[in-house]
N, C-alpha and C positions, 0 to 999 in steps of 0.2 A: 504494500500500500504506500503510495507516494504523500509526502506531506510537506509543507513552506512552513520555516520555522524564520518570524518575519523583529524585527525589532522597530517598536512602534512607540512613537513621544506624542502623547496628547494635551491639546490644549481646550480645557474644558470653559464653559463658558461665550464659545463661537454667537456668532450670529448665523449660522448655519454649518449643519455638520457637512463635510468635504477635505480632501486629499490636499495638506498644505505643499508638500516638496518629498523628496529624497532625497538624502545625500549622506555620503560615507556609511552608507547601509544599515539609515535609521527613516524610516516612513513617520511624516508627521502628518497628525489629524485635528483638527478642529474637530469637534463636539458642539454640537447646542444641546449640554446640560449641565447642570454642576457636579462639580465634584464634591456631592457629598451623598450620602448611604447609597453609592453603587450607580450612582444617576449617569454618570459620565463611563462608566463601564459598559451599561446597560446599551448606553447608546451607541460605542463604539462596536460592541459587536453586533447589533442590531442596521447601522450605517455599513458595516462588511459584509453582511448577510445579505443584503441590498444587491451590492456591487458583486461580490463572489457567486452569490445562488450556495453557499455552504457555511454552517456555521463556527467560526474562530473558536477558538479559547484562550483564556490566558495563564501562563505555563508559570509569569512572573511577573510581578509588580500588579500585585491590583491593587493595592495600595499606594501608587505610586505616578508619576506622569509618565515613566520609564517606567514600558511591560516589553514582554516577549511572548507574543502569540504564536499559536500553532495551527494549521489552516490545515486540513485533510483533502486530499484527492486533489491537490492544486502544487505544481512543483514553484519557486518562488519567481521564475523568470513568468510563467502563469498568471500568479497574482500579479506581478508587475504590469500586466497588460491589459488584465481586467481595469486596470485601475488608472488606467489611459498615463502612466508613469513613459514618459520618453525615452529611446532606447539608451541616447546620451545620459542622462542623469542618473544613470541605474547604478554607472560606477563611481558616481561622488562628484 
């Protein structure tokens, strides 16, 4: 079974959730929720679920702005494309 093991910084609070950049092989996310009981988790894998069609987890940091998600059945150059990420940007 293939899986994207993605490192993702969110910034909670957005005015809409959306794919900020990549670089040096960290995906950043705006959220429109806050970060507080789970609100901005919730929505980040809810806003992936969106865009992937599969549901994320997070393997580390939920607590934290800095998580490490795990994406099943998707290899990470996969997500990258789902995620209309540029093939330039991919490497930092």
């Amino acid at each position: 079974m293939k899986f994207a093991r993605l490192q993702v910084k969110v910034l909670p609070r957005g005015g809409k959730s959306e794919v900020v950049g990549y670089r040096d092989g960290i995906l950043t996310i705006r959220v429109n929720a806050p970060a507080e009981r789970g609100k901005a988790n919730s929505e980040l894998i809810r806003f992936l679920h969106r865009r992937l069609r599969v549901s994320p987890q997070i393997l580390r940091g939920e607590f934290s702005r800095h998580k490490v998600l795990t994406i099943p059945d998707l290899t990470l150059s996969e997500v990258l494309k789902l995620l209309n990420i540029p093939h330039t940007s991919r490497e930092g």
